[in-house]
C-alpha positions as a Markdown table, in Angstrom:
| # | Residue | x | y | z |
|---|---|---|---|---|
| 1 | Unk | -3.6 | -0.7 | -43.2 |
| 2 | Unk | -4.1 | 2.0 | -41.0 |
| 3 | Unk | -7.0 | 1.7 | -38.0 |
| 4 | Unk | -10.1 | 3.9 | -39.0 |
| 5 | Unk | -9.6 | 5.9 | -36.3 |
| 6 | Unk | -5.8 | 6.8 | -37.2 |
| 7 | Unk | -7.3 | 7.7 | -40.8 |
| 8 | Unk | -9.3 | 10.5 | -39.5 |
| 9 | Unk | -6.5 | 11.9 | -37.9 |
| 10 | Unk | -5.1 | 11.9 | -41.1 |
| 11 | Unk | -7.7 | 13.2 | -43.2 |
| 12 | Unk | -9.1 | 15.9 | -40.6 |
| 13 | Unk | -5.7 | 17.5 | -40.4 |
| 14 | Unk | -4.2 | 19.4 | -43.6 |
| 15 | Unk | -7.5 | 19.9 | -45.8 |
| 16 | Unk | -5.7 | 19.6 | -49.1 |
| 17 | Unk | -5.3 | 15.4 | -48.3 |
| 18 | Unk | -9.3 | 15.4 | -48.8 |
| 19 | Unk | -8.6 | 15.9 | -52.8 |
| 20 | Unk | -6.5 | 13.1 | -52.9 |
| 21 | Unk | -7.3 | 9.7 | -53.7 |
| 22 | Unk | -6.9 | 6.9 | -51.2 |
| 23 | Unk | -6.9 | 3.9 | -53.7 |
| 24 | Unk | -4.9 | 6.1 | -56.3 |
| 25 | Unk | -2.2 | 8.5 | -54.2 |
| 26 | Unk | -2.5 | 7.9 | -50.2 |
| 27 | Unk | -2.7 | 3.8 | -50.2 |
| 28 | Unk | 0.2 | 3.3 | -52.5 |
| 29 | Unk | 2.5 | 6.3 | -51.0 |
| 30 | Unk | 1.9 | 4.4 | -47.6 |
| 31 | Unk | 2.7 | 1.3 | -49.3 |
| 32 | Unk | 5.6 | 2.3 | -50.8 |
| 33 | Unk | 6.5 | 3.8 | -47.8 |
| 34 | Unk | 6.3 | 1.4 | -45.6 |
| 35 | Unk | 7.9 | -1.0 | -47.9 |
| 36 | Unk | 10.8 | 1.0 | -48.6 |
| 37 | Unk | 11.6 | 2.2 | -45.2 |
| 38 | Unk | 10.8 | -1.1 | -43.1 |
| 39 | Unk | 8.3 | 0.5 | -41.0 |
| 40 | Unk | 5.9 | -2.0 | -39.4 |
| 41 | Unk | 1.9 | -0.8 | -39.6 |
| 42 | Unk | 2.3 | 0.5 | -36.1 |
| 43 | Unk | 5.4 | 2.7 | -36.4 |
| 44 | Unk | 3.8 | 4.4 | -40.0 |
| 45 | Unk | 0.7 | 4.9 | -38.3 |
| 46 | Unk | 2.4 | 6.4 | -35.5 |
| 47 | Unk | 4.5 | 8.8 | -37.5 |
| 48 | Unk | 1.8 | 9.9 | -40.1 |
| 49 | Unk | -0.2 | 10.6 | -37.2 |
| 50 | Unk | 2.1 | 12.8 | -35.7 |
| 51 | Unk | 2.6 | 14.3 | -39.0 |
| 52 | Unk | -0.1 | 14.3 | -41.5 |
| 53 | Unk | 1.4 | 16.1 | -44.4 |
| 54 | Unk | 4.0 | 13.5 | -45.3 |
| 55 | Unk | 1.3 | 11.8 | -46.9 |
| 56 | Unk | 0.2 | 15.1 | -49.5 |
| 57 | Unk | 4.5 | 14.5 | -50.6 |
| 58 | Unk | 5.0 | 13.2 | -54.1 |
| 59 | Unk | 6.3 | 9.6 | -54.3 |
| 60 | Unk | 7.9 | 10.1 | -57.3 |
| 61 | Unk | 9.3 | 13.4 | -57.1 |
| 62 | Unk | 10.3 | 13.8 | -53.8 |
| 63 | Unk | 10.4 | 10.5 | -51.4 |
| 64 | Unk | 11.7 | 8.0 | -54.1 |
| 65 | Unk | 14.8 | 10.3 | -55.3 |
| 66 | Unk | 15.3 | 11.5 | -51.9 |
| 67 | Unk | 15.5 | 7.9 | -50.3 |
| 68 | Unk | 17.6 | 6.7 | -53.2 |
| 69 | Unk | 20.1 | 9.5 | -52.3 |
| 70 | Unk | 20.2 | 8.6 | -48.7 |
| 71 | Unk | 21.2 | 4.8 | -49.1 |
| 72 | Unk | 23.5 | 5.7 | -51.8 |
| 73 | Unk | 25.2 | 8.0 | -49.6 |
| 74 | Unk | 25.2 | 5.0 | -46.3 |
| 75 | Unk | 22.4 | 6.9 | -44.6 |
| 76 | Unk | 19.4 | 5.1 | -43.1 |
| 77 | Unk | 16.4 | 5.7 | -45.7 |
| 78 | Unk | 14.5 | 7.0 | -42.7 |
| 79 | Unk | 16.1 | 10.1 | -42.3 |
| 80 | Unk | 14.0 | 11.3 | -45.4 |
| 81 | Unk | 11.0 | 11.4 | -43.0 |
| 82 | Unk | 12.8 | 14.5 | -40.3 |
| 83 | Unk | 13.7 | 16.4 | -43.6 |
| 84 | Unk | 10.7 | 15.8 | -46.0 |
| 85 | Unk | 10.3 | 19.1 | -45.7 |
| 86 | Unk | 12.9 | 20.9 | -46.6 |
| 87 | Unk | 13.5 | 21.8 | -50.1 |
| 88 | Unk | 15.7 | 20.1 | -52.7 |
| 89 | Unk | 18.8 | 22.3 | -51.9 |
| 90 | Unk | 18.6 | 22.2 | -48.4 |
| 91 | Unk | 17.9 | 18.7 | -48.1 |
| 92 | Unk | 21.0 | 18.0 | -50.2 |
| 93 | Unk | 23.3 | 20.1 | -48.0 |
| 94 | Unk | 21.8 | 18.5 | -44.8 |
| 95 | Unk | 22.5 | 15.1 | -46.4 |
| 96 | Unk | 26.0 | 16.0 | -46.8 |
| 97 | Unk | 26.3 | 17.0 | -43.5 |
| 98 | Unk | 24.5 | 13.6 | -42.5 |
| 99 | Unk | 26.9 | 12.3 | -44.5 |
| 100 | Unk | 30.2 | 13.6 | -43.1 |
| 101 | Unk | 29.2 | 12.4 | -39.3 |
């Protein structure tokens, strides 16, 4: 779990992550996340920090598929989290760049 003082970060950045749920959306997302990508408490905290949106990013429709496509194409899962942002087409054509290094 993330220290209280790293969840405010959280929660006063993008105003939109107020509506969500901790129990329900952010707690399991993190979960997941953490899970999924190996991250230790310390190194989620520290990148959610830095970046707050990545928590208000679907689970299901954008991290799981998009990790999914990264081991199946031999990349480390974590990549997802430098290209969260970018939408489904461009993500795919960075990931086939990724790929061809």
């Amino acid at each position: 779990a993330l220290p209280d003082k790293e969840l405010e970060k959280i929660v006063a950045a993008p105003p939109p992550l107020l509506g969500y749920s901790f129990d329900d959306n952010i707690k399991p997302k993190l979960d997941s996340l953490r899970s999924e990508l190996h991250l230790t408490d310390k190194e989620l905290s520290k990148i959610v920090v830095a970046f707050p949106p990545l928590v208000g990013y679907s689970l299901e429709r954008r991290y799981a598929p998009r990790i999914g496509a990264c081991k199946e194409a031999g990349i480390d899962p974590r990549w997802v989290l430098k290209t969260i942002s970018l939408n489904d087409a461009k993500f795919h054509t960075a990931l086939a760049r990724q790929s061809d290094k």
